[in-house]
Structure formats: structure tokens, C-alpha cells
FIDOLUM-84661 format. One record per residue (C-alpha): residue in three letters; x negated, y negated, z. Coordinates in steps of 0.1 Angstrom, whole numbers, plus 2048, in hexadecimal, padded with zeros to 3 digits. Layout:
BEGIN
ALA;X;Y;Z
...
% end
This chain:
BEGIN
UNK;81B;7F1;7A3
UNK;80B;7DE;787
UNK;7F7;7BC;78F
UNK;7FC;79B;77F
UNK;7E7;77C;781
UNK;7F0;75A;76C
UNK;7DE;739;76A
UNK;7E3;715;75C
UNK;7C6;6FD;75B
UNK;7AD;6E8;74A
UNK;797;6FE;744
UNK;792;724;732
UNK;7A5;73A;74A
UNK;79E;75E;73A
UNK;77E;765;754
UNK;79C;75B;770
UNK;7B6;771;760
UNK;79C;790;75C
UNK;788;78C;77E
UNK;7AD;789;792
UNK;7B4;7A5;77F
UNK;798;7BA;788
UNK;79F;7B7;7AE
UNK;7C6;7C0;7A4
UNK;7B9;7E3;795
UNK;7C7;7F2;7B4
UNK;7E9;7ED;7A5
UNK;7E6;7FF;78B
UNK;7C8;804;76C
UNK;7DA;81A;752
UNK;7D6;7FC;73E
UNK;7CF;7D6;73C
UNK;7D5;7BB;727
UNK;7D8;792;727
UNK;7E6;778;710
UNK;7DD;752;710
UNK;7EA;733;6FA
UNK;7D2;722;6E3
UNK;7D8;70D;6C8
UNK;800;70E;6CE
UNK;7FC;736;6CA
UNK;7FD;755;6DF
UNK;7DC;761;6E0
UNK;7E2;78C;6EC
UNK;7C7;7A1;6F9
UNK;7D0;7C2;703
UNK;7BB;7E7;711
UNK;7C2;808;717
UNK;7A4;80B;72D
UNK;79E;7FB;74F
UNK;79B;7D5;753
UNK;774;7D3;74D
UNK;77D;7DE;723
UNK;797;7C2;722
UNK;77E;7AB;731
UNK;763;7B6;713
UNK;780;7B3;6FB
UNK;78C;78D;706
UNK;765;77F;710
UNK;76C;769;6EF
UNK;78D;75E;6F4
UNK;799;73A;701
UNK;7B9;72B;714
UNK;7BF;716;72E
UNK;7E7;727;733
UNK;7E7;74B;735
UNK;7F5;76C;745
UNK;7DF;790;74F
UNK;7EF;7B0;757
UNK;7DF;7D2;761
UNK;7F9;7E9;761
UNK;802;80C;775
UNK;81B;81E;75B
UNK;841;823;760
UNK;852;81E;73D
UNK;83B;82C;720
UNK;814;840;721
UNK;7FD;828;729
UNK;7ED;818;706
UNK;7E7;7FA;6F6
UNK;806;7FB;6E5
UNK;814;7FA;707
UNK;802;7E4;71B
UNK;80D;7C2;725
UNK;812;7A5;71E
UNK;82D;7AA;707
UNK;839;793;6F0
UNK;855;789;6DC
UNK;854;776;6B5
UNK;832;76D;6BE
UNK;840;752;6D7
UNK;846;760;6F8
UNK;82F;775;70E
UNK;835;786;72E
UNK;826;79C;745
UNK;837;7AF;75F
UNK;835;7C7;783
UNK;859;7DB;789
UNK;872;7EE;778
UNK;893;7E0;761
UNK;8AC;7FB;769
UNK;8C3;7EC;74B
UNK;8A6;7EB;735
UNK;8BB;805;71D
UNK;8D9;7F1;71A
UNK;8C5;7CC;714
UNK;8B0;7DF;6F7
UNK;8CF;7EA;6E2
UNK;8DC;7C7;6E6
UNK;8BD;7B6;6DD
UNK;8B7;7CE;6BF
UNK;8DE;7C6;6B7
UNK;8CE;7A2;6B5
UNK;8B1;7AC;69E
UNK;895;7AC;6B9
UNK;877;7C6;6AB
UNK;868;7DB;6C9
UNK;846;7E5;6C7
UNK;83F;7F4;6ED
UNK;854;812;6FE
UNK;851;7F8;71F
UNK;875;7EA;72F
UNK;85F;7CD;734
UNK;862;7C2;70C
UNK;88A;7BB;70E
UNK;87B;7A0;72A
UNK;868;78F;710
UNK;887;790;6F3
UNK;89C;787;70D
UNK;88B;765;717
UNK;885;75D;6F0
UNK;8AD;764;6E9
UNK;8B1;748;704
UNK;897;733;6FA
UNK;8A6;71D;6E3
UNK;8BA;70F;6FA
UNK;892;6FD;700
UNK;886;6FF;71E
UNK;872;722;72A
UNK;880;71C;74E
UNK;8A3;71C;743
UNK;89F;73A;72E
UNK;88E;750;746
UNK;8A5;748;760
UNK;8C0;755;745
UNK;8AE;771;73D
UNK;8AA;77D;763
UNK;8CD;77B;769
UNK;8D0;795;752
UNK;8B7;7AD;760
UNK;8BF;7C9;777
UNK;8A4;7D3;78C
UNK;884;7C7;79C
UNK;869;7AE;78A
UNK;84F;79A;78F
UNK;849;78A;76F
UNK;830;76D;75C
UNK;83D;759;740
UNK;82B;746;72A
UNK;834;734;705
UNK;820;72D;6E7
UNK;830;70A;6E4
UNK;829;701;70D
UNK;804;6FD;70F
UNK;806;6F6;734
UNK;821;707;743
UNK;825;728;754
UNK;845;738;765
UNK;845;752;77E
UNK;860;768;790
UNK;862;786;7AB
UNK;880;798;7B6
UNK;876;7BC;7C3
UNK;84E;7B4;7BB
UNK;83A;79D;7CE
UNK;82C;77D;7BE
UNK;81B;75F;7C8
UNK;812;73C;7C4
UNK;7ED;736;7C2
UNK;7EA;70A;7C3
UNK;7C8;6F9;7BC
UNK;7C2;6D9;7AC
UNK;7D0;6D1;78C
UNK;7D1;6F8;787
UNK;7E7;711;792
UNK;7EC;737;796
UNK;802;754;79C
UNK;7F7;777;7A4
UNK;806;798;7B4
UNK;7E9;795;7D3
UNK;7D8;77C;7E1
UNK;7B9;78D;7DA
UNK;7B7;789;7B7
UNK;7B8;75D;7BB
UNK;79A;75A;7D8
UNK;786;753;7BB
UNK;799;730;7B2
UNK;7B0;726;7D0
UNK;7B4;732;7F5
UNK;7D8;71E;7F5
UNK;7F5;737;7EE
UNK;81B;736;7F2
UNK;82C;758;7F1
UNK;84D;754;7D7
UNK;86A;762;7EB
UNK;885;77A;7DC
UNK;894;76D;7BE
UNK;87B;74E;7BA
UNK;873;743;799
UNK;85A;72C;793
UNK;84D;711;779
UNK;828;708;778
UNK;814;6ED;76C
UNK;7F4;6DD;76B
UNK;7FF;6C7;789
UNK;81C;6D5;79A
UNK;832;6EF;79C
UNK;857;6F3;7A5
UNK;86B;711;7B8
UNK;88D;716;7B2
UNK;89F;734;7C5
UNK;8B4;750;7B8
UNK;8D3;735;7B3
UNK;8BD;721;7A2
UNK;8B7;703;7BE
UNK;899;6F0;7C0
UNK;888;6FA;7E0
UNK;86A;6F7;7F5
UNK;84E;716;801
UNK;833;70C;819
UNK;812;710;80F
UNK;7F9;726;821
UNK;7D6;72B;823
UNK;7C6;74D;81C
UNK;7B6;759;839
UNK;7A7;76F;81D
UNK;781;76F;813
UNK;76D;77A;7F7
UNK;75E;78F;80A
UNK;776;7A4;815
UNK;781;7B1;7F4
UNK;75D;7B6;7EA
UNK;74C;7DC;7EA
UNK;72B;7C8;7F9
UNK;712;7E7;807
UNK;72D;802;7FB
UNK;734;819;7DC
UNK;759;819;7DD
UNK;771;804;7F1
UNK;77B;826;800
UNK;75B;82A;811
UNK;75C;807;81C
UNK;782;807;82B
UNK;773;828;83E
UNK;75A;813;84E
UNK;76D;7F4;853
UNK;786;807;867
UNK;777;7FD;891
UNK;77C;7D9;885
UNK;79B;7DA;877
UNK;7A6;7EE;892
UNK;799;7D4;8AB
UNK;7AB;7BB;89A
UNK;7CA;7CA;89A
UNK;7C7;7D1;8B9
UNK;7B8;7B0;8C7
UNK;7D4;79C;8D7
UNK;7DE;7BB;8EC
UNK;7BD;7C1;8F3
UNK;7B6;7A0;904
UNK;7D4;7A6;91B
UNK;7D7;7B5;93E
UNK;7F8;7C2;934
UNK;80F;7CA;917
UNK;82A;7B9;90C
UNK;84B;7B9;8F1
UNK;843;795;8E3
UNK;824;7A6;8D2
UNK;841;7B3;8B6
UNK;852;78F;8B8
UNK;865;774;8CB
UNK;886;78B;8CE
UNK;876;7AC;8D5
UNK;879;7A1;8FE
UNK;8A2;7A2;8F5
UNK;8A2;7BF;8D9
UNK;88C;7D9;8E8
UNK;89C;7E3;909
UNK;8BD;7E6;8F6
UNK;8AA;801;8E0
UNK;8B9;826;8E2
UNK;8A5;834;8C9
UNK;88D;82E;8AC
UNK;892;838;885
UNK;871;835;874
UNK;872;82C;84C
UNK;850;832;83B
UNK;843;848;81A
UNK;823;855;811
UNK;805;84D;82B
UNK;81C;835;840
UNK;833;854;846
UNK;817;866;854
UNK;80F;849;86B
UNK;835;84D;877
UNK;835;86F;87F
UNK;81B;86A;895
UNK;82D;851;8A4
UNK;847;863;8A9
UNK;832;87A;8C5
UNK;829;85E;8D4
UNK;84B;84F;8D8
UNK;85E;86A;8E7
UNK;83F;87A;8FC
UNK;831;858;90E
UNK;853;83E;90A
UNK;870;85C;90C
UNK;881;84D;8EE
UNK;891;861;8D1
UNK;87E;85B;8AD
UNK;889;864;88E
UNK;872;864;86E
UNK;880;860;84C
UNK;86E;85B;82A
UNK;87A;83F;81B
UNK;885;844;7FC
UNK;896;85C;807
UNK;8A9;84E;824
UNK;8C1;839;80D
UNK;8CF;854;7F9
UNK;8DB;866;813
UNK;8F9;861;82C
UNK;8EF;858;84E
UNK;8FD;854;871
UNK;8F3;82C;879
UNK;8EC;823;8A0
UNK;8E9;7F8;8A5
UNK;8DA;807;8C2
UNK;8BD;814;8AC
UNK;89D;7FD;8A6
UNK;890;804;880
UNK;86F;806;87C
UNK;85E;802;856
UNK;83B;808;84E
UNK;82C;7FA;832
UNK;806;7F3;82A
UNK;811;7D8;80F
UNK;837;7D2;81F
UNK;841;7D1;7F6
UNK;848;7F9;7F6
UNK;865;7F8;7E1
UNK;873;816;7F4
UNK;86C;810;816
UNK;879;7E9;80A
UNK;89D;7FD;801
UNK;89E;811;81F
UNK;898;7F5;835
UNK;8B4;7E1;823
UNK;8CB;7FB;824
UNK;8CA;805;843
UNK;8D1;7DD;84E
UNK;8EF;7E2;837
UNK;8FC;7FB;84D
UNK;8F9;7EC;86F
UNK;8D4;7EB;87B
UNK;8CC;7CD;884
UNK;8AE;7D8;89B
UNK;891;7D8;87F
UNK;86E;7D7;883
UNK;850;7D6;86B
UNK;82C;7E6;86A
UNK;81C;7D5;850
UNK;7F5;7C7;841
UNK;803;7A8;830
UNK;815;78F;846
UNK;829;77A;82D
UNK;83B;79D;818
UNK;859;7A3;816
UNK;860;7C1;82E
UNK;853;7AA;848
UNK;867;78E;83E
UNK;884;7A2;83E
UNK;882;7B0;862
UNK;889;7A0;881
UNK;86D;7AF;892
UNK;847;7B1;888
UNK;821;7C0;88E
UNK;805;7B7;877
UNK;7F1;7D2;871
UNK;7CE;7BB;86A
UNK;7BB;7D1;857
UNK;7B1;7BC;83F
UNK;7B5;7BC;817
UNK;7B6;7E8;810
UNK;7AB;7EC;7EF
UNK;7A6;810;7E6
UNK;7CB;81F;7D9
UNK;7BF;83D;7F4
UNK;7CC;82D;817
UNK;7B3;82D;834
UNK;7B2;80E;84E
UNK;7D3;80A;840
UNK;7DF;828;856
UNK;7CA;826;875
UNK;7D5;801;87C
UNK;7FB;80F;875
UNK;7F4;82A;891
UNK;7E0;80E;8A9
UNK;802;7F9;8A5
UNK;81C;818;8A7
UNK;805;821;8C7
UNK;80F;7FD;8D5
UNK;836;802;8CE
UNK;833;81F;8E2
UNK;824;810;8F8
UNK;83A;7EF;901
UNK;857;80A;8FF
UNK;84B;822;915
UNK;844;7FF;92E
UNK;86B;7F6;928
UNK;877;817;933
UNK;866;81A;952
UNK;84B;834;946
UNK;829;825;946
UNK;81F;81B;965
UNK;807;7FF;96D
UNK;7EB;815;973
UNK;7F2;827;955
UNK;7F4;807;940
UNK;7D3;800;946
UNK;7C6;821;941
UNK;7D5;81E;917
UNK;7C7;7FB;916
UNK;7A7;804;920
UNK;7A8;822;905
UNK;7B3;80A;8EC
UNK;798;7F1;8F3
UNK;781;80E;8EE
UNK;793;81C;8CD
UNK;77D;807;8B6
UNK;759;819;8C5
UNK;76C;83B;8C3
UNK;771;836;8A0
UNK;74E;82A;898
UNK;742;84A;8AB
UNK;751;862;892
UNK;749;84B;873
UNK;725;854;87F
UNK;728;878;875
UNK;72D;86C;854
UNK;710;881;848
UNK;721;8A1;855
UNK;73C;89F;842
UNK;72B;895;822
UNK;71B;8B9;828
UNK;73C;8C7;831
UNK;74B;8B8;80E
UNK;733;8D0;7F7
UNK;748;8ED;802
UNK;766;8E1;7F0
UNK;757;8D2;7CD
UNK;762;8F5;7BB
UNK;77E;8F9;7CE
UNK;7A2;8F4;7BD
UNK;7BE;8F9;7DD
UNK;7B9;8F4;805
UNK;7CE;8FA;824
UNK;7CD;8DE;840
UNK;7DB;8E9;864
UNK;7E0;8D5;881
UNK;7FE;8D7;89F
UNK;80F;8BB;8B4
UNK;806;899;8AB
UNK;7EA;8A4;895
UNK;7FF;8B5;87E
UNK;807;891;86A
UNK;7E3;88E;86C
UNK;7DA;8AE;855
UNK;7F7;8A6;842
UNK;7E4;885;83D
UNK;7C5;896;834
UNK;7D0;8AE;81C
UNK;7E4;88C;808
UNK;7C3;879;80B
UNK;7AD;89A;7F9
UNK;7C7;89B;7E2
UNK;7CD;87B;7D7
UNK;7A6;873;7CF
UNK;797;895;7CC
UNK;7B9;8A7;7B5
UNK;7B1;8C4;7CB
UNK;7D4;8D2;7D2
UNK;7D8;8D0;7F7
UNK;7F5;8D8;814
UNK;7FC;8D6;839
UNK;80A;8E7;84F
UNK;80B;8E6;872
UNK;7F7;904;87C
UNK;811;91C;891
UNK;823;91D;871
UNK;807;92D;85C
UNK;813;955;85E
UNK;837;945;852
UNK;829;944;82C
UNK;80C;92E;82C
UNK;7F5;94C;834
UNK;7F9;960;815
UNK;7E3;945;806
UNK;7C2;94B;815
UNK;7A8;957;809
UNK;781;94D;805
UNK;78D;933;7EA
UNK;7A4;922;7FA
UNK;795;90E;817
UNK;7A8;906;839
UNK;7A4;8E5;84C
UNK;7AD;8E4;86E
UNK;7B4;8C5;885
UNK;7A4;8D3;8A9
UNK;7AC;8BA;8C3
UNK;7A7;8C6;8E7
UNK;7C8;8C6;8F5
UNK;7E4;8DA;905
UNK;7EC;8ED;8E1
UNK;7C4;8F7;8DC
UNK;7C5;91B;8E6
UNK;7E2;91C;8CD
UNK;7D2;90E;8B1
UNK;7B0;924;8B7
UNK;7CC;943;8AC
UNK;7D5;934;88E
UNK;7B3;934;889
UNK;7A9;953;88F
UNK;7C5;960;874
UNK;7B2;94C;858
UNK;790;957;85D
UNK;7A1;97A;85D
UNK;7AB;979;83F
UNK;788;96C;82E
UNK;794;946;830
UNK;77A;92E;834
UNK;783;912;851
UNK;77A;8EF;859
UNK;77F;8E6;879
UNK;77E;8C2;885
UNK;77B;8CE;8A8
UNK;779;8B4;8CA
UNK;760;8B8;8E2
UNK;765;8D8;8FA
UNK;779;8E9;8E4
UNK;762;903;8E2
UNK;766;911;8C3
UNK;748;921;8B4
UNK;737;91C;894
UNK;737;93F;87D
UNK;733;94C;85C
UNK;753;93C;84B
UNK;758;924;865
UNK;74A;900;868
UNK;74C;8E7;880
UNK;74D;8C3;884
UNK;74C;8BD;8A7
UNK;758;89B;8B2
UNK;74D;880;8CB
UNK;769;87F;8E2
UNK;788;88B;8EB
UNK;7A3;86B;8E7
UNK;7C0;87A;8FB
UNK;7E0;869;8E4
UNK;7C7;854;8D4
UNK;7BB;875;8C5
UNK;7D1;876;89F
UNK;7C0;853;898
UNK;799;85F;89F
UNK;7A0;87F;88C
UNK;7AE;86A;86E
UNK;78B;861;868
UNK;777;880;860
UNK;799;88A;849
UNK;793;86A;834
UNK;76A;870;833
UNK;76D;893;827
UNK;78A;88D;809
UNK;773;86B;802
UNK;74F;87F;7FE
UNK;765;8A1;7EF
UNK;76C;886;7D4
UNK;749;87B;7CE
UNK;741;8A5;7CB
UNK;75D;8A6;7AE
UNK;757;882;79D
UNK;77C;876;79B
UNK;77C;850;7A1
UNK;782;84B;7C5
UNK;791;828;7C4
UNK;7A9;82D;7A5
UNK;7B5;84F;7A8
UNK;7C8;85B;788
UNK;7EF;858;787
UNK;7EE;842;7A6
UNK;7ED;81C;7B3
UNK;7ED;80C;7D3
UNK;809;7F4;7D9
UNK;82B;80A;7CE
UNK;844;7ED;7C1
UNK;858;800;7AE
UNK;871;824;7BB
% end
């Protein structure tokens, strides 16, 4: 989960390594650190603050070869005694994103061999490793040595003291790529972090290892042939991955959440009918073979699942299983070829969700589908099947478009299903198309009552627990809401769906322990209204995101946020929004940093 940019050129590349860095911060900021060559030596510079301290503590320092890291801690506290680069006999330098499950074993042999550790990382035996190879001379040969020996997932940079202009890089596990300019070249973990010098990118494949110079590079594949990537251009801007008008990127992923839905949803959109080549050339011969669906997902993306799973087997008819990833391999399951497995992935590098999809091909499903933001990753490359979810570069750790545009896509599986099994009609059809076309002006309706919630938000600054209820298809959605409060606010929060509240739950509430509701107006609202009534029995204090004719009544103890509309299945996605505003503006209440929650990091590389 840690971020890695690297850069060779003619010029002083610390302001490159440092500004890539800062847009990598996502990854991971328990510490930071960067190393160049100058003068035939390595040249470290290392923080255990954020990346804006190791950019006051390198603003003197020169090299035209170097490697950056900003790190997300697995193996050691985060320090400086920790933080990469690490080095070995002042020669070798690396920086790297994963976890070396043999690290134990490789630092009782190195230390057999005299190597000195310094750092409690697995990521120093990487660095002895490559120098106990490297007189064989040449840094290519010895990290392609030193890899075979590693057990686990990388991506790594290499540099030497005594190679001024030449960088190696390798992913297996970790995503990596390629930036190529002119007489310079890059690597980085994102895009995002190389706008700033190239828009020309080729994504390393599993296994790659590559050696850069001033001006070329060469690939070589996991058995060490020469081969040949294409090279893309970044539809990427500047832009994008700037906070422009906003105070946190949260905020502005809220907002940026009609357009991203519109362009996710944009090629269906402009269609008079819906069709299986949306998810791919073979979807016309996989889909109608389908008998059921086995969704693989964790954290936010599960949420987006379950939902899914309403959708499936209420509008297409079609059985739906839900699974958390990293759990889904460690258990024994029953395999169907009949069954078409679905992972969700915001990043498509989710180390689990990666292992569950692989797993589950290794036992005989060969129907796979992706739900992904980043079109060349590798649970997309690794699945027959495919929908980009185009939300654009998300950049706060705390999920937002991210999950709408997973639910706008699920919604269009279910719907191309439903088509295939004779349930969804031609006039019916047309009726979810023209709901979809107006999802994005939905959206934009309840990111109006922004103010409302802001209000809503000062009842929760003092508070240390919350409840959050909601039944059906919503329930995912308060389960949603109570992960987003907690994960940027560190206000302990659970769901529940509602009916289940007198089964435990309910012994919990009190005037200090605030209940959020998800009110749609649907078939299970008189229900819900009971479970209601219970909590404000007992003293509780609710918050009801409530849909237009609901009816329910503002009161002592009781707020309201009444919605625009009522979305009919489209509903989970519109209440998604006020959920995100309220944990986002609880946050501001409390002062925790909304981008970079503690403990946390976006892209999750490593199980």
C-alpha cells in the first residue's frame, strides 16, 4: 500500500521524486523518505512525518538518478529508522510496496553472511540481497537473482552508487509502471504521481523487471526474456488529481460523483437498448450460460455487492452469493463452471480480492468478470470479462464515487441479465434507462442539501459510538455509512439492518449513542417506522434520511433529512450520498484528517 516514484535524467530529480510523492500519500504517509546518486554516492533522505517534512529536509539535495517512497507500515513502527529506501554497504538502495513472506529465513542467512541490519522492515534483506549478487556486475543480473529468491509480492526500485544513470524496477503482486519521456524516464505505483513530467506510461505486467536509462529502457518477463509493452497515453489530467475549489479531496469526490456517474454510465446511456458486449466481446456467449453469480469484494466494494445482490435475484431471478475476499480462499467451497465471478475493485490491485479471483479460476471458474476504476490493473487483466467503472482518479483513502459508479455498473449487470432471462420487458427497459439517464440530476439534487447535513454533523462531534439501521437493499448502505463515519471520524460505528435491533443491538441506546436510519419509501417503510419507534423509546436520538412521503415527523430527538425523490431500485445509490456528507462534515466537527485517516491507506496491495 506504500507508493513509489523513481526518475533518471539530466537534470535534479528530487522536486519530481517529492511532488510524485505527494500525490502518492494516499498510499500510505506513516513515513517518507528518498535517496539519489551524486558524486558516485548514495545520497539518503528519510522522514517520519508526511511527505511535505521530507521535502523541507531534501530542498538542498541534488541527483539526476534517484528513488522516493512514502510508506503505509507492515513490518516495523513507522520511524525514520524505518523508513525507506534502505540500503546496503552504502552501495545499494531500494525502495519497496508489498510483503516478503520469507523475509525471516533471508535475514538469518544474510546475517550468517555478515550483513548489519539497521531497520525492523522485510524490505532490508531486498537490499543485502541484490549487493550479495552484485559482484557478479551488473544491477540487472543481481536483482533478477535476488527476486528469485523472494517469496511474496513486490514492487521494488533499485538504484547503485556506482550506476549514475540507471534504475531497475520490478512488480509481482504490486502494481508498477513505466513513465517514458525524452531522454528521462520514470517509474511510479500511479499514474498520478508522473502527469507532472510525462503523460506516456506502460503498465509492467506480473513478474516484469525493468532496466532504465537516460534513453531507453528494456523489459524482460518473469523468465527473463526481452519483451515488448505498448505504450499508452494517460487520459489523465492535472486537473483531476488537483483539490481546485475544495478543502479535502473527500469533499471534492462527493461532488464529482453526477459526472462520474454519467460517465460511467454514458455508452448505455446513448443506447435504445441494453446489451452483454457492454462487459466484453464474449459476454454475448458467457452470459446466457450463467446459472448463478458469486461476488468477491472487501471493504466498500463488498458493500456495493451486497446491494447487488438484491438487485440480481429481485429484477434478473438469478442466485447471488457475496463473499469477502480475503476470506473466500481459506475456505472450502462447492465450485459451479456454471457460475460467472464477479470482482470489485476500485484500484483492481486489492491483493485479496486479486487471490480470490485467482483462486477461484484455479478451481474451475472460468466465467470472471471485473468492476474496476483503472483499466490496464491486474484484476481486469486477469478476467475475461470487464466494466470500467469511470470515475476518475479517487484520491481520498475514504471511498466515495468509487462506490456509486460500482453500484451504476452492478445495476447494468442486472440489468443485461434480467434481459437474457426473459424478465425485463421492452417497456420496462426503457423505463430503467430513462432512470439511469436521470441518475446523475438525482444525485446533484441531494448534494444540494449539503448544508443540512453540515447542521446535522454538530450533533455527533462529542459523540464516541452510533447505531446505523436500514432493511432490504439499504441495509449495505448503512453498513456503508457507519464504515465511512468510522474510518474518518474514529467514531465507533455499526449496522444493522433494522428488524434485527430488539435481537441485541437495542440494549445500546441511549441519549449518547445516536441512531441513523436509511428511510427509503418502499414496501418495508411501515416496518422500519417500528424500529424506530423502539429507539426513541428508549431516549435514543435518530437520524433519519427519510424519502419524500414517508411521512415521518420531525420531534424532539428526531431529525430529518428529507430527500428529493424517491429512486425506486436506484434508491441505495441516492441514499449513499447524504451517508458520505454527514461522516465527511462529522470529521470536520472532530478535526481528524479527512483525506489521510490514521492506520489506513487507499490502494490495499498487500493481505
Amino acid at each position: 500500500m506504500c507508493g513509489i516514484v523513481g526518475a533518471v535524467a539530466k537534470r535534479n530529480i528530487v522536486s519530481i521524486l517529492v511532488n510524485g510523492l505527494l500525490r502518492l500519500e494516499y498510499r500510505g504517509y506513516d513515513s517518507a523518505g528518498l535517496v539519489v546518486v551524486h558524486d558516485a554516492k548514495l545520497e539518503r533522505v528519510r522522514s517520519a512525518g508526511r511527505v511535505a517534512e521530507l521535502g523541507q529536509k531534501s530542498a538542498n539535495t541534488y541527483g539526476e538518478l534517484g528513488i522516493a517512497h512514502t510508506r503505509w507500515a507492515t513490518h516495523g513502527v513507522p520511524s525514520e529508522r524505518n523508513a525507506h529506501p534502505h540500503m546496503s554497504r552504502d552501495l545499494i538502495a531500494v525502495v519497496h510496496n508489498g510483503i516478503i513472506e520469507n523475509y525471516e529465513e533471508l535475514r538469518t542467512e544474510l546475517t550468517a553472511q555478515g550483513y548489519e541490519f539497521t531497520s525492523d522492515t522485510d524490505t532490508e534483506v531486498i537490499a543485502h540481497l541484490i549487493h550479495s549478487h552484485y559482484a557478479q556486475g551488473s544491477l540487472l543480473i543481481a536483482t533478477q537473482m535476488a527476486l528469485s529468491q523472494l517469496v511474496g509480492a513486490y514492487a521494488i526500485g533499485v538504484v547503485a552508487a556506482d550506476n549514475p544513470h540507471q534504475l531497475i524496477a520490478a512488480r509481482k503482486g504490486s502494481p508498477l509502471l513505466l513513465g517514458v519521456g525524452v531522454g528521462e524516464h520514470f517509474v511510479a505505483s500511479d499514474m498520478s504521481a508522473l502527469l507532472q513530467v510525462t503523460k506516456n506510461v506502460v503498465y509492467l505486467e506480473e513478474g516484469d523487471v525493468v532496466e532504465v536509462n537516460l534513453a531507453n529502457y528494456r523489459i524482460f518477463d518473469q523468465l527473463g526474456n526481452s519483451v515488448q509493452r505498448q505504450v499508452h497515453v494517460s487520459e489523465l489530467d492535472n486537473d483531476s488529481v488537483e483539490l481546485g475549489e475544495y478543502q479535502h479531496y473527500m469533499q471534492k469526490e462527493i461532488h464529482e460523483q453526477p459526472q462520474a456517474l454519467a460517465n460511467t454510465l454514458e455508452s448505455v446511456c446513448n443506447s435504445q437498448s441494453l446489451v452483454p458486449g457492454i462487459f466484453g466481446a464474449e459476454a454475448n456467449t458467457i452470459f446466457p450460460q450463467v446459472e448463478n453469480i458469486l461476488i468477491l469484494a472487501c471493504g466498500t466494494s463488498n458493500h456495493s455487492g451486497q446491494v447487488a445482490k438484491y438487485w440480481l435475484e429481485e429484477i434478473a431471478g438469478i442466485p447471488c452469493n457475496v463473499e469477502i475476499a480475503s476470506e473466500y480462499r481459506y475456505r472450502t467451497s462447492v465450485p459451479n463452471p456454471k457460475t460467472l465471478v464477479v470482482t470489485i475493485s476500485q484500484s483492481g490491485e486489492t491483493a485479496d480480492t486479486l487471490a480470490a479471483l485467482i483462486h477461484a479460476k484455479s478451481t474451475g471458474h472460468a466465467f470472471t468478470l471485473a468492476i474496476c476504476n483503472v483499466p490496464e490493473s491486474a484484476i481486469i487483466r486477469q478476467s475475461k470479462l470487464r466494466l470500467l467503472t469511470r470515475a476518475g482518479p479517487e484520491i481520498g483513502v475514504a471511498s466515495t464515487k468509487a462506490f456509486t459508479t460500482q453500484l451504476a455498473a452492478l445495476f447494468l449487470l442486472t440489468l443485461v441479465m434480467a434481459k437474457l432471462r426473459g424478465r425485463l420487458d421492452a417497456e420496462r427497459e426503457q423505463q430503467f434507462l430513462h432512470e439511469l439517464r436521470h441518475l446523475p440530476a438525482a444525485v446533484q439534487k441531494v448534494l444540494a442539501l449539503e448544508p443540512k447535513i453540515a447542521e446535522m454533523a454538530k450533533h455527533f462531534a462529542n459523540k464516541h459510538h452510533a447505531l446505523f439501521l436500514g432493511r432490504g437493499m439499504h441495509f449495505p448502505i448503512a453498513a456503508e455509512g457507519a464504515l465511512k463515519l468510522k474510518e474518518i471520524s474514529y467514531i465507533h460505528a455499526e449496522a444493522y439492518p433494522a428488524g434485527e435491533l430488539k435481537h441485541g443491538p437495542l440494549a445500546l441506546v441511549d441519549a449518547d449513542m445516536p441512531v441513523v436510519s436509511v428511510a427509503p419509501n418502499d414496501t418495508l417503510l411501515e416496518k422500519l417506522k417500528s424500529n424506530l419507534q423502539e429507539v426513541k423509546a428508549r431516549g435514543g436520538e435518530l437520524f433519519v434520511f427519510a424519502d419524500a412521503e414517508t411521512h415521518i415527523k420531525e420531534s424532539e430527538g428526531v431529525h430529518i433529512l428529507q430527500m428529493p425523490e424517491h429512486a425506486g431500485f436506484l434508491s441505495p445509490i441516492l441514499h449513499t450520498i447524504p451517508l458520505q456528507l454527514l461522516a465527511y462534515y462529522v470529521a470536520l466537527e472532530k478535526g481528524t484528517d479527512v483525506d489521510k485517516p490514521r492506520n489506513l491507506a487507499k490502494s490495499v496491495t498487500v493481505e
